[in-house]
C-alpha positions in Angstrom: 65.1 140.8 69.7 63.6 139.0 66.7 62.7 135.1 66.8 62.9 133.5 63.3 61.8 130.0 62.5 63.2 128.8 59.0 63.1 125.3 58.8 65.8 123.1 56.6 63.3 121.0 55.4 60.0 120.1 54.5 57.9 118.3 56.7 56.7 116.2 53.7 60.9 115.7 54.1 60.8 114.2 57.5 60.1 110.6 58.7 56.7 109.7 61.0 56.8 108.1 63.4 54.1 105.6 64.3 55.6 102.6 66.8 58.3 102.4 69.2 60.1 100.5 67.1 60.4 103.0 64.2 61.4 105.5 66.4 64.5 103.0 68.4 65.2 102.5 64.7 65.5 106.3 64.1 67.5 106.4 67.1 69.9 104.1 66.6 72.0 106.1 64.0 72.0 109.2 66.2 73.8 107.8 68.7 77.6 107.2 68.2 78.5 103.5 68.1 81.9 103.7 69.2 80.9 105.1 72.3 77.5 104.2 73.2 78.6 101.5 75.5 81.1 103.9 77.2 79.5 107.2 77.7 75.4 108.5 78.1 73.7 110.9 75.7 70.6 112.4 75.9 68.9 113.0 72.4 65.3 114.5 71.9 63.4 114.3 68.6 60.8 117.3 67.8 57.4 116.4 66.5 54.8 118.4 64.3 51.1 117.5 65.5 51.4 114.5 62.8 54.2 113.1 64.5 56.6 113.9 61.8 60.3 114.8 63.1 61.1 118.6 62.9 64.4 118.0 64.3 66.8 116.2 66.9 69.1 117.5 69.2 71.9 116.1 71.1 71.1 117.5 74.3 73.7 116.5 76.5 76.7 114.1 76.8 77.7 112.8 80.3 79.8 110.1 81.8 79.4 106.5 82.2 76.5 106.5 84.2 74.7 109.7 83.9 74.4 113.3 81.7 72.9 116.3 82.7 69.8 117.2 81.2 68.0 121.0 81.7 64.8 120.9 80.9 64.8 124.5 80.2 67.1 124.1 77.2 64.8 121.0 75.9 61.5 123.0 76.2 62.9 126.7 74.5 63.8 124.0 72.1 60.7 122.7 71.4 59.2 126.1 71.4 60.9 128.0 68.7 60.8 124.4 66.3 56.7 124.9 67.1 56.8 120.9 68.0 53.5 119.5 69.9 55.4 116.9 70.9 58.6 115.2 72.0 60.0 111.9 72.4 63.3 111.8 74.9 66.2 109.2 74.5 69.3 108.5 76.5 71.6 105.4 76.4 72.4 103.2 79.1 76.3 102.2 78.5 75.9 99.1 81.0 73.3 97.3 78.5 70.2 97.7 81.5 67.2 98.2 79.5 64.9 99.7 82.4 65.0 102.9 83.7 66.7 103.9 86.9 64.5 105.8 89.3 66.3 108.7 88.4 64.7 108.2 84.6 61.4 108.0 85.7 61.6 111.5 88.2 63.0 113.3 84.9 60.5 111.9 82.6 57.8 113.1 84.9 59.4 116.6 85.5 59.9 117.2 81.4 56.3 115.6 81.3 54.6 118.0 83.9 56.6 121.2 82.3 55.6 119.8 78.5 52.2 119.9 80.3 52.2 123.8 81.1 53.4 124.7 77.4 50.7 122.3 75.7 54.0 120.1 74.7 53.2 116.1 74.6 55.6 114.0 75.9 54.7 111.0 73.6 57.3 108.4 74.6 61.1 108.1 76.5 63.4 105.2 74.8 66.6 103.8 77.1 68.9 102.8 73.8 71.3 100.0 74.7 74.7 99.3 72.9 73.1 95.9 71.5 70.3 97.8 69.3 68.2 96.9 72.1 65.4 99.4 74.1 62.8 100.1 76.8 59.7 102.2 75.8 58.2 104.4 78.5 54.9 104.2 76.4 55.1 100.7 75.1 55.3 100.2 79.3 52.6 102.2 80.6 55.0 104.4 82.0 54.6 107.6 79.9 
């Protein structure tokens, strides 16, 4: 087995990412907007140690109220893109900017596991079908 990392772009390519804000901005035209207010996606940006985005990945699509998200699939992600960090996403169809309990217990598990790998989890960002959003980070939650 050979692992090969060739990257589509430059990093000088990619957009940094400095605020909350610039990154709900980012995130905003990843998610669909004919069915962001209908169905929950979970989307994870890759980050170089400058905080420029390697990559995204749609990690999962769900239902109404929930998608699955395995955290092995995010983090063997993260390792072959060599990201130091990640920021997660998902959307909350009902238009509920804070997170669930649910969303917390996952942030912590992907935080803890980002933890073992030397993997920063930098920020989590509920998206809402009004261009609104909740930042883990911006709440002291992260």
């Amino acid at each position: 087995m050979e692992l090969v990392y060739i990257p589509k772009h430059s990093l000088s390519q990619k957009p940094k990412l400095h605020s909350s804000c610039e990154v709900a901005n980012l995130l905003k035209d990843l998610y669909n907007p004919n069915t962001i207010h209908c169905q929950e996606e979970f989307i994870v940006l890759y980050l170089s140690n400058s905080n420029s985005v390697i990559g995204t990945q749609k990690l999962s699509k769900g239902g109404m109220t929930s998608t699955v998200v395995d955290v092995r699939l995010l983090m063997s992600t993260a390792l072959k893109s060599l990201s130091t960090g990640i920021i997660l996403s998902h959307n909350h169809p009902s238009g509920k900017r804070e997170p669930s309990e649910l969303d917390k217990k996952l942030t912590t598990k992907i935080k803890e596991a980002g933890k073992l790998l030397d993997i920063s989890l930098l920020d989590h960002v509920i998206m809402t079908p009004d261009n609104g959003y909740f930042s883990f980070a911006d709440e002291g939650l992260i």
